[in-house]
C-alpha positions as CSV (number, residue, x, y, z in Angstrom):
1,X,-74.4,23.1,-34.8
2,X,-71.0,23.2,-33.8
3,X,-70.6,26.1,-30.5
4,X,-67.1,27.7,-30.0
5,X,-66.3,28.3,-26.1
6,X,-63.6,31.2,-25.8
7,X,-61.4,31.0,-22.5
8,X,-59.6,34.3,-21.8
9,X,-57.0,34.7,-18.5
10,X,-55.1,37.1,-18.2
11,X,-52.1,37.1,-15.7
12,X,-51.2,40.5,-14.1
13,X,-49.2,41.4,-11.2
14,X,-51.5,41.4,-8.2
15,X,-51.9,43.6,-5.2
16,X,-50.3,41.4,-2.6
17,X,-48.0,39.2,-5.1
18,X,-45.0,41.3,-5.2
19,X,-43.3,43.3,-2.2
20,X,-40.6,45.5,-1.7
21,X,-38.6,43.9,1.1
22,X,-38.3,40.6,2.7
23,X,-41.0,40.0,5.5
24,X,-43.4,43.0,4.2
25,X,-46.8,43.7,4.8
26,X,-49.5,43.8,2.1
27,X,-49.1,46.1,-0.4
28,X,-52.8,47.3,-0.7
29,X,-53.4,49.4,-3.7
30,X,-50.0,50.4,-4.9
31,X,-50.0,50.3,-8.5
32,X,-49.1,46.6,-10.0
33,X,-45.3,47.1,-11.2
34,X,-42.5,44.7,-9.5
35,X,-40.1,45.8,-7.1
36,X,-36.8,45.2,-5.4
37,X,-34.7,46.2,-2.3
38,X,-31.2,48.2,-2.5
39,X,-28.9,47.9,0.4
40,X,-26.2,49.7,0.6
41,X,-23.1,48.9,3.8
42,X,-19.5,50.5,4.0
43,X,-16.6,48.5,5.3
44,X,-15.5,49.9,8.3
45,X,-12.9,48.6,10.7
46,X,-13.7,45.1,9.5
47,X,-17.0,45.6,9.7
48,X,-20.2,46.8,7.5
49,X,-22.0,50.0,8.5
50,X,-25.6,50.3,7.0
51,X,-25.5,53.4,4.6
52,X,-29.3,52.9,2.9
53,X,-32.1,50.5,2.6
54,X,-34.8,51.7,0.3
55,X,-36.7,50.2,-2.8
56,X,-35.9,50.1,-6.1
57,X,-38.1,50.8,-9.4
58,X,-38.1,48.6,-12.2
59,X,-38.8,50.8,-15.0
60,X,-40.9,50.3,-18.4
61,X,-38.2,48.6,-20.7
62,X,-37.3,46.4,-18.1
63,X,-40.9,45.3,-17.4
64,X,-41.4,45.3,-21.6
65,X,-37.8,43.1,-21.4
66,X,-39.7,40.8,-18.6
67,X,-43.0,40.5,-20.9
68,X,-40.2,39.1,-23.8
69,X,-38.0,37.0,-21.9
70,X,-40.6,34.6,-20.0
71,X,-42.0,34.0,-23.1
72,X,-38.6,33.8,-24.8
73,X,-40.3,35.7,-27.9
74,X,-39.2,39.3,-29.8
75,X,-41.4,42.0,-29.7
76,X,-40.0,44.3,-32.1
77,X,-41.8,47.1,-30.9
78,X,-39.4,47.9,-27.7
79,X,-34.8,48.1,-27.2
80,X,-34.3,45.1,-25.2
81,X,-34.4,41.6,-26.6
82,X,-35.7,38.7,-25.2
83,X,-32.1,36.5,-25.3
84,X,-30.6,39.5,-22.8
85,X,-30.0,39.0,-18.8
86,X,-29.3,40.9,-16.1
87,X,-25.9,41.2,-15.5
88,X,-24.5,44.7,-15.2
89,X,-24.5,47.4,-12.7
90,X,-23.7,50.7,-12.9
91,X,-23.4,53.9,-10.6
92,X,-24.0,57.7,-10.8
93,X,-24.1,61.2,-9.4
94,X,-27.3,62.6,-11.3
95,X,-29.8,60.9,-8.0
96,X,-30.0,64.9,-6.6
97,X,-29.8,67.9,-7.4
98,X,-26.6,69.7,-6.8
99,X,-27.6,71.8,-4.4
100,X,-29.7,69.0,-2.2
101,X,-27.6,66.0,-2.1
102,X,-29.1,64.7,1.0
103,X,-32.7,64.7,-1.0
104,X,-32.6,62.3,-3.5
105,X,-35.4,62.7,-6.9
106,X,-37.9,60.5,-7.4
107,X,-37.3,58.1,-10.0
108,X,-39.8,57.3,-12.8
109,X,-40.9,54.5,-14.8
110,X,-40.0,56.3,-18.1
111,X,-36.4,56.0,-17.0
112,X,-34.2,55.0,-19.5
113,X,-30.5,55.5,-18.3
114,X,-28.9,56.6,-15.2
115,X,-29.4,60.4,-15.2
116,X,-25.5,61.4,-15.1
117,X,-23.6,57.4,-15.3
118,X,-20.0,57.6,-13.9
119,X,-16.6,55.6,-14.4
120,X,-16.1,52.8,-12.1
121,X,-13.3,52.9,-13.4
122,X,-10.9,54.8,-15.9
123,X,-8.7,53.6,-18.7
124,X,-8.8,50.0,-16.9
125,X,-8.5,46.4,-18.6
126,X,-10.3,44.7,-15.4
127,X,-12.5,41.8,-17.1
128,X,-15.4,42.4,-14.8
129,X,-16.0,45.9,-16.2
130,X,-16.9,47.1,-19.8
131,X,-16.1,49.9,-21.9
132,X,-19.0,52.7,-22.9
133,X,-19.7,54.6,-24.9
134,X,-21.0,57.9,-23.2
135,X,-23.0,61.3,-25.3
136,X,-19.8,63.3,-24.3
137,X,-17.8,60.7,-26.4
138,X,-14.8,60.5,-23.6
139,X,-12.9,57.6,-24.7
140,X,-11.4,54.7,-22.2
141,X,-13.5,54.6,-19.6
142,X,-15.4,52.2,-17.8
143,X,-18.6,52.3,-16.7
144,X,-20.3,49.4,-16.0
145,X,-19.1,45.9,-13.8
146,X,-20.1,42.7,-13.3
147,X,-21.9,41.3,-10.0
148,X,-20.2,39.8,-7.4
149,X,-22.4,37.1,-6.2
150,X,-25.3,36.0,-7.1
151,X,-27.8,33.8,-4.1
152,X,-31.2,32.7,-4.0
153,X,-33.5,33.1,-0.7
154,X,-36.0,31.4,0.7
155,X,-39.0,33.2,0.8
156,X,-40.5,33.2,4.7
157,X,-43.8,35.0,3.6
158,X,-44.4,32.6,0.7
159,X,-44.0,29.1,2.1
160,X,-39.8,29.5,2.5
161,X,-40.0,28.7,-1.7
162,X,-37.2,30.3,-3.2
163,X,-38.8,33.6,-5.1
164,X,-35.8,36.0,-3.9
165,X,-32.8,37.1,-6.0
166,X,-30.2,38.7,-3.9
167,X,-27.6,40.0,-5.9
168,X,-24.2,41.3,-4.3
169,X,-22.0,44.4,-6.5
170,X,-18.7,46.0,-4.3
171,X,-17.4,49.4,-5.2
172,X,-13.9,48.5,-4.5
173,X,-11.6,51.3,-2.9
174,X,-10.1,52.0,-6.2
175,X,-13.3,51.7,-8.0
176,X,-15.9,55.4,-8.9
177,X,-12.9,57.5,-7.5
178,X,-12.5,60.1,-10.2
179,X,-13.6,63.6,-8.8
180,X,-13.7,64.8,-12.4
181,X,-16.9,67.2,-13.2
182,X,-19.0,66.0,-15.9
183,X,-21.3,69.1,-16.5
184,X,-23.1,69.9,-12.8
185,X,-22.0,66.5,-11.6
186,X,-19.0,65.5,-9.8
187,X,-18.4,61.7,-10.7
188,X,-16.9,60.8,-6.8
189,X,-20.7,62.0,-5.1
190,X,-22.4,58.6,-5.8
191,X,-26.2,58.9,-5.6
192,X,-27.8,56.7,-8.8
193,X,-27.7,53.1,-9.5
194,X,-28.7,50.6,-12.1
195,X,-29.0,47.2,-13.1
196,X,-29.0,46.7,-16.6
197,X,-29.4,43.8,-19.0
198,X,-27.2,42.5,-21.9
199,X,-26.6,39.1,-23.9
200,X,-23.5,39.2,-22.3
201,X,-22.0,39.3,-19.1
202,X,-17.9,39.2,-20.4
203,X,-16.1,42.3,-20.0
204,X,-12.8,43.9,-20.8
205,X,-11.1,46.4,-22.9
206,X,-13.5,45.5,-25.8
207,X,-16.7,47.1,-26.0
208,X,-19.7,45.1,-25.7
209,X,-23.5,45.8,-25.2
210,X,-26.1,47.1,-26.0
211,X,-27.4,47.7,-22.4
212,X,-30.5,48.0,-21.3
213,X,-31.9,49.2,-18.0
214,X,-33.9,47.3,-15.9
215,X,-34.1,49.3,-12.6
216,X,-32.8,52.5,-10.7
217,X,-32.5,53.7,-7.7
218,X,-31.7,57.6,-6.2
219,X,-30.0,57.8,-3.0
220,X,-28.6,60.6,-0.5
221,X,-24.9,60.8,-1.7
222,X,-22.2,59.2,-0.6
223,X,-18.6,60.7,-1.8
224,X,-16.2,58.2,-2.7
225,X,-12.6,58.3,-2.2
226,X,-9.5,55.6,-1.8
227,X,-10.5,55.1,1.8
228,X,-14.1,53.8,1.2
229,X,-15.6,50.7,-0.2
230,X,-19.1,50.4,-0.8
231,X,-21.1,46.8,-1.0
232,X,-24.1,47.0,-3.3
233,X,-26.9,44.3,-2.1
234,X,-30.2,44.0,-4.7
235,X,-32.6,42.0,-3.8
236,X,-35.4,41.0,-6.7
237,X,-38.6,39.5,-5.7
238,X,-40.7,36.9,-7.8
């Protein structure tokens, strides 16, 4: 008689497989999800002064984008497709409330969009940032960009093999300078950003998408202006 052997393995993210920063200790029994590492530095004086270094999350639809893309198989079920990348950034000033912007809000996994998203830039025909469309259907501006630079790191706590991502994004000094107020937010008081993904990273006037969010990030706010330039550094760990 013939016997049928079934072999089952699942692959999960384990405890100590994924950190949050380069050189960190175990993780213990933090929920498996992966993780990243904002940095955020100012140019100042021909320098960098440190602003923020803080995790990121990665929320459901990008984990559900992950599941598709390593794979390279559609699951109908979920937005993002498995042919999309992650290529776009975007900002916003919905990370606190209004009257606590030194306290920024937890973000969730349920995340789907930055809370309040604001123009990088406005009425511009840079090729590195796209056109969206928002809810309040304000026409011409631009509200996500394209990454700056794009490395890979050795990673020192797994044998120096080269499992980090460290992508660069700069908030020029005449980039997320419009003091406009979008409902209780003021666009200038930066405190939310995202990484999204698309099945293209080629800008311009022209619209393109649909984007998808992979992770987010709340921070104490900074308020922008001509005089400031922000460098964005996102570290992904694999």
């Amino acid at each position: 008689m013939k016997k049928n052997t079934i072999i089952k393995v699942n692959e999960k993210y384990g405890d100590n497989c994924l950190t949050d920063r380069v050189g960190a200790p175990k993780i213990g029994n933090k929920p498996r999800k992966p993780e990243g590492f904002v940095e955020i530095y100012e140019s100042v004086n021909g320098g960098e002064k440190k602003l923020l270094g803080k995790h990121n999350l990665v929320v459901y639809q990008g984990r559900e984008w992950i599941a598709q893309r390593v794979v390279d198989t559609r699951n109908a079920a979920v937005t993002p497709t498995q042919n999309e990348f992650i290529c776009w950034f975007g900002v916003g000033s919905g990370g606190t409330l209004v009257a606590s912007p030194l306290n920024p809000l937890t973000t969730a996994s349920t995340d789907a969009e930055l809370t309040n998203p604001v123009p990088i830039h406005v009425n511009d025909d840079d090729v590195s940032i796209v056109y969206t469309n928002r809810q309040d259907g304000i026409p011409g501006d631009y509200y996500k960009k394209e990454f700056d630079n794009i490395t890979f790191n050795q990673d020192s706590d797994n044998d120096n093999k080269w499992l980090i991502t460290k992508i660069t994004m700069i908030i020029d000094n005449d980039d997320c300078n419009d003091t406009d107020v979008v409902g209780l937010y003021t666009n200038n008081h930066l405190n939310e950003a995202g990484l999204y993904t698309c099945n293209t990273s080629q800008g311009g006037s022209a619209q393109v998408g649909p984007w998808n969010i992979y992770a987010r990030v709340t921070f104490p706010t900074i308020v922008k202006d001509t005089n400031r330039q922000l460098t964005i550094i996102w570290y992904l760990y694999f």
